[in-house]
Structure formats: C-alpha cells, structure tokens
C-alpha positions as CSV (number, residue, x, y, z in Angstrom):
1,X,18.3,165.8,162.1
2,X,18.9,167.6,165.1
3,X,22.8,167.9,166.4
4,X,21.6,165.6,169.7
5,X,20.5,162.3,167.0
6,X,23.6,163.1,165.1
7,X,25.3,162.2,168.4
8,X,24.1,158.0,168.2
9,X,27.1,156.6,166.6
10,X,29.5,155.0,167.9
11,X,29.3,152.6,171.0
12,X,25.7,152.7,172.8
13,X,26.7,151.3,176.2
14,X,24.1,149.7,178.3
15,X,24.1,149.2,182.0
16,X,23.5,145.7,183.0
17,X,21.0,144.9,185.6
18,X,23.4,145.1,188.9
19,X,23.8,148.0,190.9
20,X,25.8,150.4,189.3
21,X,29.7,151.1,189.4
22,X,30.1,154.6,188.9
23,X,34.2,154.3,188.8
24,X,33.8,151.7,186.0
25,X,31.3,153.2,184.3
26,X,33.6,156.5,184.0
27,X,36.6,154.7,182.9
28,X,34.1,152.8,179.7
29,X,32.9,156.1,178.6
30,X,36.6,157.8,178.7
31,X,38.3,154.9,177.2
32,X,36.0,154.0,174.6
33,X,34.5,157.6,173.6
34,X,31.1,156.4,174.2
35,X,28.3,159.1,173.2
36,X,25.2,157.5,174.7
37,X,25.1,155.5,177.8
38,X,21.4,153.9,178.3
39,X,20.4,152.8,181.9
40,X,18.7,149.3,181.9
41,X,17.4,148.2,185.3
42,X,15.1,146.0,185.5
43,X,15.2,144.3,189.2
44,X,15.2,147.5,191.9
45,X,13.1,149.8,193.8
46,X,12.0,153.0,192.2
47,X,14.1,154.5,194.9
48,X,17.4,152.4,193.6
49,X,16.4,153.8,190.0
50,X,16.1,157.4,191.0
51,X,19.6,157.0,192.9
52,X,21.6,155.7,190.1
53,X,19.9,157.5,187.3
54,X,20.7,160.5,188.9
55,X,24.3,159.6,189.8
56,X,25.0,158.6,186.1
57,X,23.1,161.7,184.7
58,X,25.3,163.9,186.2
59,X,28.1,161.5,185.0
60,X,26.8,161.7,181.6
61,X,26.5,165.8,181.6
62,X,30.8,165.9,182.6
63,X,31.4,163.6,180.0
64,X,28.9,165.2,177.2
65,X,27.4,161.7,176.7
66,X,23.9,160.9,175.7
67,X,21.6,159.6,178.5
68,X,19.0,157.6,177.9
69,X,17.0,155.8,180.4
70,X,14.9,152.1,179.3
71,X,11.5,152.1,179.3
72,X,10.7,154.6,182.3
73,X,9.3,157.6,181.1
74,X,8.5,158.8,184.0
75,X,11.9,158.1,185.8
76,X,14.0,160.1,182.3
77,X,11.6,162.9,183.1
78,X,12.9,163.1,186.8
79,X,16.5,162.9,186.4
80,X,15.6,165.2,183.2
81,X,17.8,162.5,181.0
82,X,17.8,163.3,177.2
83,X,15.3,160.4,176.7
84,X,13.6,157.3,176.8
85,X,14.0,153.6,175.0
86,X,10.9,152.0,174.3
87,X,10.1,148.2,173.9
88,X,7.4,146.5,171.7
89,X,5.1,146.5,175.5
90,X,5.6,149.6,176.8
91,X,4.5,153.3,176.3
92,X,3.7,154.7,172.6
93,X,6.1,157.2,171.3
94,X,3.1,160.0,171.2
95,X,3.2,159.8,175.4
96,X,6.6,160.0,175.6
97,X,7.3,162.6,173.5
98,X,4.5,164.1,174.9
99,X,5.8,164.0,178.4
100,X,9.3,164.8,177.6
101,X,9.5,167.4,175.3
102,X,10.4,167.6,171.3
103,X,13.8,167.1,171.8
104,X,13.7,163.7,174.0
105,X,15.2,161.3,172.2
106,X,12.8,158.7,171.5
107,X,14.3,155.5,170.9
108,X,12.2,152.2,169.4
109,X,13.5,148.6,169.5
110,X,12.2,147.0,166.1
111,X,13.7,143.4,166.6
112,X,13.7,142.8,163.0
113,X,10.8,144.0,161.6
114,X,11.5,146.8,159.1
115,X,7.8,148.0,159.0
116,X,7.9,148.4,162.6
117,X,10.8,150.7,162.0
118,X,8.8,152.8,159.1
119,X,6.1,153.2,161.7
120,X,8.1,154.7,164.5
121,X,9.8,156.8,162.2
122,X,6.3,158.2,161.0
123,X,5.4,158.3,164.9
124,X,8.4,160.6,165.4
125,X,10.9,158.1,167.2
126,X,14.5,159.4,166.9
127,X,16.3,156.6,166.3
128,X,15.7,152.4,166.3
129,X,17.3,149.3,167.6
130,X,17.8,145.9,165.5
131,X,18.8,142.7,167.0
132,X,20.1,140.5,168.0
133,X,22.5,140.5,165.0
134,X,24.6,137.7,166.8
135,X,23.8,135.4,169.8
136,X,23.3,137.4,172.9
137,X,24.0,136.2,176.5
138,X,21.7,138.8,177.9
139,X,18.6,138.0,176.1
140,X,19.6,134.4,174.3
141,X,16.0,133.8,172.9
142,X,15.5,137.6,171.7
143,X,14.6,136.7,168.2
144,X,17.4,137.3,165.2
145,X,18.2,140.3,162.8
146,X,20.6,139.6,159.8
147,X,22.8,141.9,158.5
148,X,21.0,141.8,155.4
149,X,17.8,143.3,157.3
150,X,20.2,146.6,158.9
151,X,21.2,147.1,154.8
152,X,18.0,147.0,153.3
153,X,17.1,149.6,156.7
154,X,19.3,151.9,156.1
155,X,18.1,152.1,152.4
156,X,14.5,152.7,153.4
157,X,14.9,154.7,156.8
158,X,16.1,158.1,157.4
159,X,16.8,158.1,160.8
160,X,19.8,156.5,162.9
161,X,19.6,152.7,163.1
162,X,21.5,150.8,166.1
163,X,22.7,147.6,166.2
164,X,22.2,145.7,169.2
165,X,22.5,141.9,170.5
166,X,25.9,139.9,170.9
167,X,27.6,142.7,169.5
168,X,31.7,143.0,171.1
169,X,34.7,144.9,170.0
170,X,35.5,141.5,167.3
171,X,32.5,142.1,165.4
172,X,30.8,145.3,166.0
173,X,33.0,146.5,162.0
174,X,30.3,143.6,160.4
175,X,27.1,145.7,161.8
176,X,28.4,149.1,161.3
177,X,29.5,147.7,157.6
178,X,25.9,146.7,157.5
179,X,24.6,150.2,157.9
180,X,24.2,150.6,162.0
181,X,25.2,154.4,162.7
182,X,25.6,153.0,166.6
183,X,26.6,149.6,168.2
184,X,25.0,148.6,171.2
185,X,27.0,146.6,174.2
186,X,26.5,145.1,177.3
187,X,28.9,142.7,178.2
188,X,31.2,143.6,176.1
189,X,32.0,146.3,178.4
190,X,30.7,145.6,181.8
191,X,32.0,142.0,182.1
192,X,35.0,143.2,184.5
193,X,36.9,139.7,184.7
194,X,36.7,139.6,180.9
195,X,37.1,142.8,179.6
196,X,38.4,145.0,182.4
197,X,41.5,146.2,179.7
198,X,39.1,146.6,176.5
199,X,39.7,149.4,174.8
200,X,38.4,150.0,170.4
C-alpha cells in the first residue's frame, strides 16, 4: 500500500453542493486534521468547477491533505488533484487510472454490496466507500450498509474501506469500531449554524 492510501483515515470531508467557502474550509481541515478533502459539486458550470477545484487544490497542497475530486475525471486531471471518486454510473476504474496515472487514487462507492468491493479491488481501485451506515440528510433514500457489512469487509478486503452516510462526530467511533480506516462527512462539518465550533 503506497504511503498516499495509507493517508485515508481519519475524517474524509466532503464539500457540499454550494459554492465554496475557502475560510471555512481552512479552518475544518486545521481543526479537525482532516487528510482527504473530496470536492462534490454537482449543480455548476464547468467554469465554477475549474475555479474552486483549483482554489481548494492549492488549499489542499499547504495543508498536505488529500484531494480528491467526485466523479470528474477530466476536471482531477486539470487541477492535477490526487484523484478521482467514482459512482456505480460513471467512468470504469481502467479509464481513470488510465487517464490519471498509477498513483491517482481511485476511489469506488460500493453502497453495500461487498462483491462490488472485491471487484474494484481486482480492477485496481485504491480505496471504497460504504453507506449510508445511518440516515443521511444529503442523500435520504441512498440505500443502507450495517455495521455488520463494514466488519465482514474489512475481513475480506485488503484495501482502505470508508464509511460514509449520516456519519457526525456522535457516532463516527461505531463505524470506525466496525472496521472503516476513514469516516466520511458532510454536514457534520459544513452545517455553519450547527456546527460552526465542532471540533473531534
């Protein structure tokens, strides 16, 4: 496992779908120690993207944080992020890693289906995402992932396993306990008026 994979532990913050607040987002990743910060962005033009990809890419390099962009291979290429998240519907691991180099990080959402997992592992994904282990505001019909499911993962995979879906600074002990080597959040850290003085 290279030194860069060994780096997904922890908190894996992702940005929610708003326009980005670069002052925020540098006071989450100094006060929580967060190793791999994954732009989501669903609702803007490419040139919005390329704008604040960049912006937190550089962000990302002062900080020594993992950057990983959702879905775009194409846009992580530009902004020469350290990789790429892929969904069930989007590009196959072979193109991205194809495209970005042998040491992209290749991330793989497996819902919870360990088989799925097993393949990209074969495939050469670097890591894969579980969920949601609890009810998520962000995607409240994604479908659910016991516990039970990350333990019997980590028994059969080799490779790191994040945790994603509800997950807040309550419960994330109950998936890492599980077997997740990272913990995904969203609003646990980017909901201003309820956590603007969260801290692990």
């Amino acid at each position: 496992m290279s030194h860069t994979v060994e780096k997904i532990s922890g908190i894996y913050a992702i940005t929610p779908d708003a326009p980005i607040n670069l002052d925020h987002i540098k006071k989450i990743i100094a006060t929580n120690d967060i190793g791999i910060l994954q732009y989501r962005r669903k609702t803007a033009s490419n040139a919005t993207k390329l704008n604040e990809a960049s912006q937190l890419r550089q962000l990302c390099l002062q900080h020594h944080t993992l950057f990983i962009i959702n879905d775009d291979i194409n846009l992580a290429q530009k902004v020469s992020a350290n990789g790429v998240h892929l969904g069930k519907e989007d590009n196959s691991i072979a193109i991205a890693r194809a495209q970005l180099g042998a040491d992209a990080i290749i991330g793989v959402s497996c819902y919870n289906d360990i088989d799925l997992a097993k393949s990209a592992q074969q495939q050469g994904a670097s890591y894969v995402a579980f969920g949601a282990l609890f009810n998520s505001d962000t995607k409240p019909n994604a479908p659910h992932c016991s516990l039970d499911t990350i333990t019997q993962a980590k028994q059969q995979l080799n490779m790191p396993i994040v945790g994603i879906g509800g997950i807040n600074f309550s419960n994330q002990q109950q998936a890492f306990d599980a077997g997740c080597d990272a913990v995904a959040m969203i609003n646990a850290l980017f909901d201003i008026s309820r956590n603007s003085s969260v801290t692990i």
